[in-house]
C-alpha positions as CSV (number, residue, x, y, z in Angstrom):
1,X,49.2,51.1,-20.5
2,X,51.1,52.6,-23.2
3,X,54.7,50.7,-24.2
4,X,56.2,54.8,-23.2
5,X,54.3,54.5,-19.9
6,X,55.7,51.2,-19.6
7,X,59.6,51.6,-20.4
8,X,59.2,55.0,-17.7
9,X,57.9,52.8,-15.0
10,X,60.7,50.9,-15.9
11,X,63.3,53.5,-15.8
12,X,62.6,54.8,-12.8
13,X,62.7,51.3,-11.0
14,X,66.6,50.7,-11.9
15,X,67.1,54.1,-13.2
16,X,69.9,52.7,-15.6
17,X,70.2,52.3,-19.3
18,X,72.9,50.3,-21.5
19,X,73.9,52.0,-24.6
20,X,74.8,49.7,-27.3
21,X,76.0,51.1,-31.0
22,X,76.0,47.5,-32.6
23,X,78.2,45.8,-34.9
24,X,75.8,43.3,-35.7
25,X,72.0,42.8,-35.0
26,X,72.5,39.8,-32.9
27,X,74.5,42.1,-30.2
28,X,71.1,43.7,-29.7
29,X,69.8,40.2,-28.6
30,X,72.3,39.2,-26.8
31,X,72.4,42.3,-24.4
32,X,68.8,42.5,-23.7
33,X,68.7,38.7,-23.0
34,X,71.7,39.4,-20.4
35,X,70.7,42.6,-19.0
36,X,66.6,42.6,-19.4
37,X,65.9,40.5,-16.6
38,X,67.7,43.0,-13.8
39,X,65.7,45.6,-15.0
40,X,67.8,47.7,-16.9
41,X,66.7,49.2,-20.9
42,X,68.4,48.5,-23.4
43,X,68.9,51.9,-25.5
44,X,70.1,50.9,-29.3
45,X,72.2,53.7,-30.6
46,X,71.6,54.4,-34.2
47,X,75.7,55.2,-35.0
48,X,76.0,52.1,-36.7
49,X,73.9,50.3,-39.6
50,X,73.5,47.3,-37.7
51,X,70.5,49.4,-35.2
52,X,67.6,49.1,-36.7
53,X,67.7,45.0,-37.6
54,X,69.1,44.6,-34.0
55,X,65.2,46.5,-32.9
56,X,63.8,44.4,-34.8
57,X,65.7,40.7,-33.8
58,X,64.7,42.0,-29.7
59,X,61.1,42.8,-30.5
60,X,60.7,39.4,-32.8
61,X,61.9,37.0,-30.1
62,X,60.5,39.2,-27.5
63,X,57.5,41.4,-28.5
64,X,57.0,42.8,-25.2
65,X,60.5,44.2,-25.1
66,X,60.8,47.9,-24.3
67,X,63.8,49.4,-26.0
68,X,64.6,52.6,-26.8
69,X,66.2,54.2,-29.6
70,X,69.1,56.4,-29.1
71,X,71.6,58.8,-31.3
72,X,68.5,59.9,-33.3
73,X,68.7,62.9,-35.4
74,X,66.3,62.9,-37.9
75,X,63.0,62.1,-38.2
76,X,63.4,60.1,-40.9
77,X,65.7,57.8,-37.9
78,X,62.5,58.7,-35.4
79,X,60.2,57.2,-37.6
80,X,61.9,54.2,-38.3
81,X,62.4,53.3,-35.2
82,X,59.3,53.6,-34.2
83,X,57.8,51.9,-36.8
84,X,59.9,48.9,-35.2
85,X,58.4,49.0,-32.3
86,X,60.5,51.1,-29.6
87,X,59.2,52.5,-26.4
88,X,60.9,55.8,-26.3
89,X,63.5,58.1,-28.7
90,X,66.6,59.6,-27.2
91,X,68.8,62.1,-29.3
92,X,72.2,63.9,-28.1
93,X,70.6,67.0,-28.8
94,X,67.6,69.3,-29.0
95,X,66.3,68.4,-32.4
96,X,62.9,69.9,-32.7
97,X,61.9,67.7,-35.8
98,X,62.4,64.9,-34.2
99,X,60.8,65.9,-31.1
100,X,57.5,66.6,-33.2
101,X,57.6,63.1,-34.9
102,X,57.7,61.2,-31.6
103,X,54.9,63.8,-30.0
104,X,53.0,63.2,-33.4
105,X,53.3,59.2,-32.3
106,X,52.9,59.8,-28.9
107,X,56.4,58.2,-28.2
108,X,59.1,59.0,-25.5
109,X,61.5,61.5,-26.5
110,X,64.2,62.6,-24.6
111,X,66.1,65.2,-26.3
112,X,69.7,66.0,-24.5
113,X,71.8,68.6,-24.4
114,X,73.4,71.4,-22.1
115,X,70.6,74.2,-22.2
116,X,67.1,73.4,-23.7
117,X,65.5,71.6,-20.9
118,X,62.5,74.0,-21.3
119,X,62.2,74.6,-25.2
120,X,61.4,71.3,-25.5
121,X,58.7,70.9,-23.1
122,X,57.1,73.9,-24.1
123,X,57.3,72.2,-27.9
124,X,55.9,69.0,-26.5
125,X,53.1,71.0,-24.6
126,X,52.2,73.3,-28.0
127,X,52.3,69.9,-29.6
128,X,49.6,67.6,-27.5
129,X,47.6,71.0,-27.6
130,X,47.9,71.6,-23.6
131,X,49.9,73.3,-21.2
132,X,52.7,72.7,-19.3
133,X,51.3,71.4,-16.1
134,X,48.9,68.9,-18.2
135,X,52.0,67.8,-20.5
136,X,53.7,67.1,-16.7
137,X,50.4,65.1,-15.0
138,X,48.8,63.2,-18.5
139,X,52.3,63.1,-20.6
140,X,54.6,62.0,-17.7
141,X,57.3,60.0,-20.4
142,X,57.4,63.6,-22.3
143,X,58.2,65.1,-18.9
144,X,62.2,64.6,-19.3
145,X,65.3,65.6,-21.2
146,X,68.8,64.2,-21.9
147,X,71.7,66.0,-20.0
148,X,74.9,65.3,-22.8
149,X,77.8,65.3,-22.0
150,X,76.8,64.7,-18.4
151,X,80.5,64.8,-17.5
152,X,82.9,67.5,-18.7
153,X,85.7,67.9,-16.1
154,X,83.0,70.7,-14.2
155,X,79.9,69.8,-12.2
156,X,77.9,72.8,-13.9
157,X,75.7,70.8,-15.5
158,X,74.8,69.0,-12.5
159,X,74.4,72.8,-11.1
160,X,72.2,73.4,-14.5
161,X,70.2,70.4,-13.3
162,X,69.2,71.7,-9.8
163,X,68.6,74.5,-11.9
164,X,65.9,73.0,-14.7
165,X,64.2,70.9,-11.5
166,X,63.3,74.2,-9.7
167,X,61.9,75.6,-12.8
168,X,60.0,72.3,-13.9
169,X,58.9,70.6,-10.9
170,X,59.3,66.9,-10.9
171,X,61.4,66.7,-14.4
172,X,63.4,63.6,-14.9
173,X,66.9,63.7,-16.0
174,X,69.4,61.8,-17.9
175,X,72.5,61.9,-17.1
176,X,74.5,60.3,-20.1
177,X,77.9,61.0,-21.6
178,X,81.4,60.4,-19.7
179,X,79.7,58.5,-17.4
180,X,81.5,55.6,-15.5
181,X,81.8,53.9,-12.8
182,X,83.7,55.8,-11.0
183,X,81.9,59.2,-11.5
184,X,78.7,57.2,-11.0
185,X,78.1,57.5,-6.9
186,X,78.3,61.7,-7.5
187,X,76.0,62.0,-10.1
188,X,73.1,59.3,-8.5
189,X,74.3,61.2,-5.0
190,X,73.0,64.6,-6.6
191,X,70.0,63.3,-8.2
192,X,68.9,60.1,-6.4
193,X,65.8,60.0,-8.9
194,X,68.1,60.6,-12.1
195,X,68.2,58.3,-14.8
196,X,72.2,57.1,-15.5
197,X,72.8,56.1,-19.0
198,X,76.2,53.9,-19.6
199,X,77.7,52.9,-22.8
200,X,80.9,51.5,-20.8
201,X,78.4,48.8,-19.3
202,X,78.1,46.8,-23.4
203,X,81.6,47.2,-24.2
204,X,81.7,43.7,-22.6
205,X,79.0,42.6,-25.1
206,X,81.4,39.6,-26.6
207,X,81.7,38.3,-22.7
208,X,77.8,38.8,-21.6
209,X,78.2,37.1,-18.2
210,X,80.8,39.5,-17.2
211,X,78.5,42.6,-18.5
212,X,75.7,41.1,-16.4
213,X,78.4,41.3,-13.1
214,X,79.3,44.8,-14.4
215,X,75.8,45.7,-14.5
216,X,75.5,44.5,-11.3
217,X,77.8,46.5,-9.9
218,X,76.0,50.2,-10.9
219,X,72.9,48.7,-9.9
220,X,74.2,48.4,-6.6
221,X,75.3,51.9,-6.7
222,X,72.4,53.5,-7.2
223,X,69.9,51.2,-5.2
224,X,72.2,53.0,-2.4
225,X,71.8,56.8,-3.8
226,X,69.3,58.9,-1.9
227,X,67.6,56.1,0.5
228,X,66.7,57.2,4.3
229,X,69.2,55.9,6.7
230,X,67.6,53.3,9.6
231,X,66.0,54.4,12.5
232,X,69.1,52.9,14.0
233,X,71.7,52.8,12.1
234,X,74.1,50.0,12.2
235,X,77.8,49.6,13.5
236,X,80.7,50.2,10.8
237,X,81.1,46.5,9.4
238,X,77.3,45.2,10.2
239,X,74.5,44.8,8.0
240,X,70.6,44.4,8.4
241,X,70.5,40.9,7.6
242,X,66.1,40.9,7.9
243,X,66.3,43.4,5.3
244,X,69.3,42.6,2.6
245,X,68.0,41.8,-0.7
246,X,70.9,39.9,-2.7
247,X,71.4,39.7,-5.7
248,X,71.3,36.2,-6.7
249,X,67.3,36.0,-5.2
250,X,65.3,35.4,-8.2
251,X,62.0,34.1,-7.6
252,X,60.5,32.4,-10.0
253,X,56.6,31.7,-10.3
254,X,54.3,29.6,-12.7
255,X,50.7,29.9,-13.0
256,X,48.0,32.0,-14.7
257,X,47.6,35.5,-15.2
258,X,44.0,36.3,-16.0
259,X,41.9,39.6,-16.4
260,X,39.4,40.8,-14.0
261,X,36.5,42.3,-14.0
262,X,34.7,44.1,-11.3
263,X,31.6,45.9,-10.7
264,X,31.9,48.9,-8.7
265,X,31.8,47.9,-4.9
266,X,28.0,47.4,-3.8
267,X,26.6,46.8,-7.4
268,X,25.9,43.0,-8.2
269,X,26.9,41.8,-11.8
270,X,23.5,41.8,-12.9
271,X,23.6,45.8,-12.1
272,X,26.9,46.3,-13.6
273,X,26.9,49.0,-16.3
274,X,30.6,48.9,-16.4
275,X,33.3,47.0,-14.7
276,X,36.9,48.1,-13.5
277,X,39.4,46.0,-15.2
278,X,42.9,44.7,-14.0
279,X,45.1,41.8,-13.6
280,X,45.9,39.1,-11.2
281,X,46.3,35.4,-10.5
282,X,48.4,34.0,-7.7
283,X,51.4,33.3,-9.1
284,X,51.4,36.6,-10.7
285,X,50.5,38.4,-7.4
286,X,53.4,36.7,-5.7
287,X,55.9,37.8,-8.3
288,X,54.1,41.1,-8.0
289,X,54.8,41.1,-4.5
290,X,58.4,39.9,-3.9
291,X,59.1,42.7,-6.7
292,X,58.0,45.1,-4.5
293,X,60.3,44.1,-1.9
294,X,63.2,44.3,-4.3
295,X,63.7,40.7,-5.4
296,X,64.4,39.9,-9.2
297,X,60.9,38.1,-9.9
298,X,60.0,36.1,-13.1
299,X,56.6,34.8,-14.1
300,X,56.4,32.1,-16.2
301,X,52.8,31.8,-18.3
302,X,51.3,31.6,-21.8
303,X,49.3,34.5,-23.3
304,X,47.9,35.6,-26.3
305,X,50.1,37.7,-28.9
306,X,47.3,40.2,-28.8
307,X,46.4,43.4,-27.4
308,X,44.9,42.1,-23.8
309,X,48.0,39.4,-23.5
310,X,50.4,42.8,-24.7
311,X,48.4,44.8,-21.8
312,X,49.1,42.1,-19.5
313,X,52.7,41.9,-19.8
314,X,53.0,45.8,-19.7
315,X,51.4,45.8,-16.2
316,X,54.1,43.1,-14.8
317,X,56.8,44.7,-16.1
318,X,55.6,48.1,-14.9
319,X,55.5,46.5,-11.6
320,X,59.1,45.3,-11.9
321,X,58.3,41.6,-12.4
322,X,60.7,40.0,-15.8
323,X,58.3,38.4,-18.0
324,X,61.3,37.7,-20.4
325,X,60.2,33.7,-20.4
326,X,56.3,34.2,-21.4
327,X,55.5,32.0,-24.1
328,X,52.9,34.3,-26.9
329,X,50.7,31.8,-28.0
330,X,47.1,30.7,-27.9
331,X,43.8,32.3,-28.7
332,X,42.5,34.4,-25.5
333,X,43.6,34.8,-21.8
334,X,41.7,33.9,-18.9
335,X,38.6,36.2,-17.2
336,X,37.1,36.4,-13.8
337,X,34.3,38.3,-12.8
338,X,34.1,39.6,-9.3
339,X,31.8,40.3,-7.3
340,X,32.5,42.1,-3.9
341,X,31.0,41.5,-0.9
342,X,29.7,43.5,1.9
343,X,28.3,42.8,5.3
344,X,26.5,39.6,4.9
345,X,26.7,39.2,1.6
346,X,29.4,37.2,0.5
347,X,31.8,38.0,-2.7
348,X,31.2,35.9,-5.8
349,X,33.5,34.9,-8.7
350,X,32.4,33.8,-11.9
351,X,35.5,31.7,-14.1
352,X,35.8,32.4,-17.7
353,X,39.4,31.0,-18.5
354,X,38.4,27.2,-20.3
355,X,40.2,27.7,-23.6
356,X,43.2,30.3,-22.1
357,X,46.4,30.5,-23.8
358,X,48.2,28.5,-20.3
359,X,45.1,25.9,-20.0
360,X,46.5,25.2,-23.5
361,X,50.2,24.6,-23.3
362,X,52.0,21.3,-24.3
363,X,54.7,19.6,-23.1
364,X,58.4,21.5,-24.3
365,X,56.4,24.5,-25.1
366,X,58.7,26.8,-22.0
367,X,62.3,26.0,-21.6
368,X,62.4,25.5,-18.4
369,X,66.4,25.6,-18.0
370,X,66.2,28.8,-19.2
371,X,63.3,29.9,-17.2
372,X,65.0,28.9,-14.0
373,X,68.5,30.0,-14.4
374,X,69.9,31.8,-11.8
375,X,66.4,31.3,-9.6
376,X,66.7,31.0,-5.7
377,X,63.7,29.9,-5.6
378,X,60.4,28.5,-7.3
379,X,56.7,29.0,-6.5
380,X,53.5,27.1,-7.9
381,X,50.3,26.4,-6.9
382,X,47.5,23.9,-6.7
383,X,45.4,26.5,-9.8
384,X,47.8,25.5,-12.5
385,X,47.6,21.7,-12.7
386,X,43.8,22.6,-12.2
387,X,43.5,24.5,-16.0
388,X,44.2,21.2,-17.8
389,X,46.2,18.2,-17.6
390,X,48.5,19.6,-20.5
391,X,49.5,22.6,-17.6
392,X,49.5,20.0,-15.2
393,X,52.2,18.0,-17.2
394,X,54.3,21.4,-18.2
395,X,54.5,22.3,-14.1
396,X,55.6,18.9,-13.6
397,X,58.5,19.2,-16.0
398,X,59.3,22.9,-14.3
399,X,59.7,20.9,-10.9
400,X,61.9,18.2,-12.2
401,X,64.2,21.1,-14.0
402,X,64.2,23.0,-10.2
403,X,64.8,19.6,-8.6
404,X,67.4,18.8,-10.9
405,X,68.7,22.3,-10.2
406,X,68.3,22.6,-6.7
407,X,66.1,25.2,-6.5
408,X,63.7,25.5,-3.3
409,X,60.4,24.7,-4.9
410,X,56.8,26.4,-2.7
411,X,53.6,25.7,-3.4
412,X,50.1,27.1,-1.8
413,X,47.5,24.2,-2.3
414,X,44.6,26.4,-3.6
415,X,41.8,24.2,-4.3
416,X,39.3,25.5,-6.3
417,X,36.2,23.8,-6.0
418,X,35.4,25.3,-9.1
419,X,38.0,23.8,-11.3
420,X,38.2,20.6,-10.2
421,X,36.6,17.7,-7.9
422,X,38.3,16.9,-4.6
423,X,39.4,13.6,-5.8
424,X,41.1,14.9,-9.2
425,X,42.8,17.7,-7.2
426,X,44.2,14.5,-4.7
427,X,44.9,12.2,-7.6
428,X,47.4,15.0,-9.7
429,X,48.8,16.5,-6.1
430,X,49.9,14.0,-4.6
431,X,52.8,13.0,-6.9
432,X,53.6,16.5,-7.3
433,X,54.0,17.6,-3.4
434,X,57.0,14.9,-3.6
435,X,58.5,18.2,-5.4
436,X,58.2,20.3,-2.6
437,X,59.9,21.6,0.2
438,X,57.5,24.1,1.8
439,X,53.6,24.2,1.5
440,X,51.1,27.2,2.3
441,X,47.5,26.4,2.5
442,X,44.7,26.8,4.9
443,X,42.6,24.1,6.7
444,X,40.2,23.6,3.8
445,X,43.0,23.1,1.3
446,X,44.5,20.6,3.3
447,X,40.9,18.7,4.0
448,X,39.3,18.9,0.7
449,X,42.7,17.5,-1.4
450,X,45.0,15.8,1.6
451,X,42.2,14.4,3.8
452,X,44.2,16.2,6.6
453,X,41.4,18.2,8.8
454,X,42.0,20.7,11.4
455,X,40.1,19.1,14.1
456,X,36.7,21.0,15.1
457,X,37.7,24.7,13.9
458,X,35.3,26.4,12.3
459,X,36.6,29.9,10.3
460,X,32.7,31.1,9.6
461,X,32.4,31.3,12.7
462,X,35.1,32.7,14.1
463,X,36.6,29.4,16.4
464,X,39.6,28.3,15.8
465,X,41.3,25.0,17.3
466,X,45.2,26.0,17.4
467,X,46.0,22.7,18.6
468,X,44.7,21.1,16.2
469,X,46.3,23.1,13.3
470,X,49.2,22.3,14.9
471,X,48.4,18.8,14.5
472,X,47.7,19.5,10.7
473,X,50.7,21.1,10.3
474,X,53.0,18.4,11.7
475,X,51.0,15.6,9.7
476,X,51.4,17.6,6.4
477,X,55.3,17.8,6.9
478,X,55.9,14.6,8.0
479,X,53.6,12.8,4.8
480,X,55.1,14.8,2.1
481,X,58.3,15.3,3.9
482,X,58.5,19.3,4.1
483,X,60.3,21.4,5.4
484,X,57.9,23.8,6.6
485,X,54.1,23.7,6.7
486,X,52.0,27.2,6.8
487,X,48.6,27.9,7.9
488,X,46.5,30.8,6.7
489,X,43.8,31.6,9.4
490,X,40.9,33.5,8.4
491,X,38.0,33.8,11.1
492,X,34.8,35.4,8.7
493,X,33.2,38.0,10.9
494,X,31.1,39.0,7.8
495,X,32.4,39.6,4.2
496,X,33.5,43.3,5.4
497,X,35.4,42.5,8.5
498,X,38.0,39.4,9.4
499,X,40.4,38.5,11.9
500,X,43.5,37.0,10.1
501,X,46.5,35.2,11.4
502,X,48.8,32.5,10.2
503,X,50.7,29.4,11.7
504,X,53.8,27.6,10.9
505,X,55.7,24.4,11.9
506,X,59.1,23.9,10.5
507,X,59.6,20.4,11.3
508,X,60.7,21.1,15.0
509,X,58.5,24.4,16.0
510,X,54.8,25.4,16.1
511,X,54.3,29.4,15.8
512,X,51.6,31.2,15.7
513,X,52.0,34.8,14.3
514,X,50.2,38.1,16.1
515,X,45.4,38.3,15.0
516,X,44.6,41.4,12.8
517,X,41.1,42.5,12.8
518,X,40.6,43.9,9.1
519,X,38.3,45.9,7.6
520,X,38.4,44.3,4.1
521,X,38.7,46.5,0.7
522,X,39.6,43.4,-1.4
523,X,40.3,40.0,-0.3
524,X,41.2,38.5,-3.4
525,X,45.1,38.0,-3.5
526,X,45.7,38.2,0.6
527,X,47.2,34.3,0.3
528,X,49.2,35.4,-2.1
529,X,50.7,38.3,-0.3
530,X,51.1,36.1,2.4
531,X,53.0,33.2,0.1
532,X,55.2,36.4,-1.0
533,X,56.1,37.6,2.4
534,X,57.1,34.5,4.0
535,X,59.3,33.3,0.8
536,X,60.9,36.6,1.2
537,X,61.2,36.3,4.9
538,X,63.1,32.7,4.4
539,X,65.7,33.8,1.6
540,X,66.4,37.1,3.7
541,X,67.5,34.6,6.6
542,X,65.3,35.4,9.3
543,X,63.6,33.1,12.0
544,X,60.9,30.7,11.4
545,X,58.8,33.2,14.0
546,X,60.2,36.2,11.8
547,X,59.2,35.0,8.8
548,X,55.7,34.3,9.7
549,X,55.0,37.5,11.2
550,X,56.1,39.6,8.4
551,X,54.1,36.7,5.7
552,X,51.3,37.4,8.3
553,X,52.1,41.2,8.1
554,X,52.2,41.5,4.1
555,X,48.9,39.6,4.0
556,X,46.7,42.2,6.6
557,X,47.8,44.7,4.5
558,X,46.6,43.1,1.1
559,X,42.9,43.4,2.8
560,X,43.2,47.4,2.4
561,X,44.0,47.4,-0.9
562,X,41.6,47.4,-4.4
563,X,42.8,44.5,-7.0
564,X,44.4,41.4,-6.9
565,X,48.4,42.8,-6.5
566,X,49.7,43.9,-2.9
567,X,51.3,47.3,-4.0
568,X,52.9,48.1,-0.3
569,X,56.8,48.0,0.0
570,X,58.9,46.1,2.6
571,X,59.0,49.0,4.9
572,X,55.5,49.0,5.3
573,X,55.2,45.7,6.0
574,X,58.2,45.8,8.3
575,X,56.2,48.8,10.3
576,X,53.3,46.5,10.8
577,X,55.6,43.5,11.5
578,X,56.3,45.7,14.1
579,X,53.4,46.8,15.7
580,X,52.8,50.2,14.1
581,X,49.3,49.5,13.2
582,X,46.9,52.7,14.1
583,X,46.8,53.9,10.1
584,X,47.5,57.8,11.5
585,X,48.4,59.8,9.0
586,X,51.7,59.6,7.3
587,X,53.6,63.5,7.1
């Protein structure tokens, strides 16, 4: 994915930009450090001298950083800044030389002004040699333009808007210029998909915590502009407490993001004349997850400052997940080969991560106070300490900083026979579940590293021993002293089709959440989805019983989905929490 692809995704998750004209180059890195991490881009205005060194300071301490570069009106300014590194070029007006620099690039540009909406697409369109239809399907971050001054005592540019969207179907608008907090409900109101773009929010750049709160504050604004009312609607003075997402609910996760590799379903590896490529890894999937259902997520890894670790981080950020805290060092990042299964042939995986950039980090290498602040949570799993003892001994550090802090601290056991032996894994877990307060594994996990067995249950062949899962359960809390053990259970029908369901005991009560019977698209990542949906259901207050389901409910739905992330949103899992599960037809 391309860094404009990227900073769009982006965009259109918080739909807010902060505008700063710096006074100095350090304001630049001081802003996107207080601001990055809830989503918002940073747009550096080039009014002042200090612009282009303040690009340059973000992008050195955090290469990944998509910026964009605004109050351009030359090319000579265009080029510049993209020479730096930005993701996209704003200018206050319809400047076609700069529009043809940036299209020449194949960079953002967002021209603005009060009537040339459609001279500049065409001019984009003439430029990438196409029409207008491709420029909007295969150029979607030239698909856009810059309404300035959004606010001029009249609301005919919002009229001009309604306009321009009739004319160019799906065209994304700025609105910058006048623009405050007060005006701010109106404008997101009229266009719940438009872009707001606030120099008022930096003016608190010398105070960052109270820009941060500030920030806040719009965020809220629009994360309320043009969303569907309940199907019930509550009282004046309630709130849906299942479904509130605050703030201060940063989830943090740890681990390994790798790149996989895939034949296309129903060709083995020896047949593979190609392979589908994406991302995953658990603790990237879980962060990947609780994104979707709109909590601040940070993942915490090493990768390579290359090309595939540049790819990597472009994904999670795409996905809404702050990778602020990656460390860019090392030599190559992890691969897997899958395999996928089908009827009675199982799925394979094939490792090809010794040597990756987190099997290779040393003690001190993450700051782990900074990596945690403000996290409400923290989630790990039995991979990491797997990779090498070096990763082992940096996770262990990241739970004595969360400890220190605090911080709830997960983990799903994960044993990989591949990775390690059974008695490694037990020797380096054990100390480290004296961290944690909830655990997530199924009854392998807890046999092959614990010694803890579900009595005679027997997933392959579809018999399952509830009672004894509770007794599991209850022996894994009260040895490790959690607060709260979960149970994956997966009865394998054949490597097509499952029955999965999950169990819980929180130190009191044994649940047992509602079977599915799945029909399996990809399998990889369903724990992980399930990890996501019951940390979720815990720090949005609900019931032990509540949580489960909707953990059990985010995990079905991972089956029906191609690579290792869950892309499904809260309502959807909140539908099949609730028993809409026939899959008719969405109009």
């Amino acid at each position: 994915m391309n860094r404009s692809l990227a900073v769009l995704k982006k965009l259109k998750q918080s739909r807010l930009i902060a505008l700063l004209a710096p006074r100095r180059p350090e304001e630049c890195l001081t802003a996107y450090e207080a601001l990055n991490d809830l989503g918002i881009v940073l747009e550096i205005a080039f009014r002042t001298d200090a612009a282009l060194g303040g690009i340059q300071a973000v992008l050195k301490r955090h290469p990944g950083a998509l910026l964009l570069a605004g109050t351009v009106l030359t090319p000579e300014q265009a080029d510049a800044a993209i020479r730096a590194g930005v993701a996209g070029v704003v200018s206050p007006d319809y400047l076609p030389a700069v529009v043809e620099t940036c299209c020449q690039k194949d960079i953002l540009c967002a021209p603005g002004g009060t009537a040339d909406a459609g001279k500049q697409l065409v001019q984009k369109a003439e430029l990438y040699r196409c029409d207008l239809e491709t420029l909007r399907i295969k150029y979607p971050y030239q698909w856009l333009y810059k309404i300035f001054p959004a606010i001029t005592g009249t609301n005919n540019l919002l009229k001009s808007s309604t306009a321009w969207k009739a004319v160019y179907k799906d065209l994304l608008l700025f609105y910058t210029g006048g623009v405050t907090y007060e005006n701010l409900e109106p404008i997101s109101t009229h266009d719940p998909k438009g872009i707001i773009c606030g120099s008022v929010l930096t003016k608190l750049i010398d105070t960052p915590d109270k820009m941060r709160e500030e920030a806040k504050r719009w965020l809220a604004v629009l994360s309320g502009a043009g969303t569907e009312a309940p199907a019930t609607a509550p009282r004046p003075g309630e709130q849906d407490k299942n479904n509130r997402i605050e703030a201060d609910q940063r989830v943090v996760t740890f681990g390994e993001i790798m790149l996989r590799l895939s034949p296309p379903p129903g060709r083995r590896l020896q047949q593979a004349g190609s392979f589908d490529a994406g991302f995953g890894g658990a603790e990237a999937n879980v962060a990947v997850s609780l994104a979707q259902f709109g909590h601040p997520s940070r993942f915490v890894t090493a990768l390579p400052e290359n090309d595939l670790g540049q790819a990597a981080i472009q994904e999670l950020r795409g996905l809404g997940v702050d990778t602020s805290c990656i460390v860019r060092q090392g030599n190559r990042i992890g691969l897997y080969y899958l395999e996928h299964g089908l009827s009675q042939r199982p799925s394979r995986v094939i490792y090809d991560r010794a040597g990756s950039s987190i099997a290779a980090i040393q003690s001190g290498d993450i700051d782990w106070e900074a990596a945690l602040k403000n996290a409400a949570w923290f989630h790990w799993t039995g991979i990491t300490p797997a990779l090498s003892s070096s990763a082992a001994e940096s996770l262990r550090e990241g739970l004595l900083t969360a400890k220190k802090m605090k911080i709830p601290i997960s983990t799903d056991i994960n044993y990989r026979g591949k990775l390690w032996p059974r008695e490694k894994a037990r020797e380096v877990m054990t100390p480290l579940m004296d961290f944690v307060d909830i655990a997530i594994g199924n009854e392998a996990d807890m046999g092959d590293v614990f010694g803890i067995h579900a009595g005679a249950s027997d997933p392959d062949s579809g018999r399952l021993d509830i009672k004894a899962y509770q007794g599991a359960a209850g022996e894994m809390v009260e040895k490790y002293k959690l607060k709260m053990m979960a149970v994956t259970l997966r009865e394998s029908l054949s490597a097509s089709d499952n029955r999965w369901s999950a169990a819980l005991f929180d130190g009191s009560a044994f649940y047992h959440s509602k079977t599915y019977s799945i029909h399996i698209t990809d399998r990889v990542g369903a724990g992980d989805a399930f990890s996501a949906g019951l940390i979720h259901g815990i720090l949005a207050g609900r019931s032990s019983a509540d949580a489960l389901e909707f953990a059990a409910a985010a995990a079905a739905l991972k089956h029906t989905i191609a690579g290792d992330f869950n892309r499904v949103s809260l309502q959807e899992v909140e539908a099949l929490a609730g028993g809409k599960s026939s899959g008719r037809v969405q109009r």
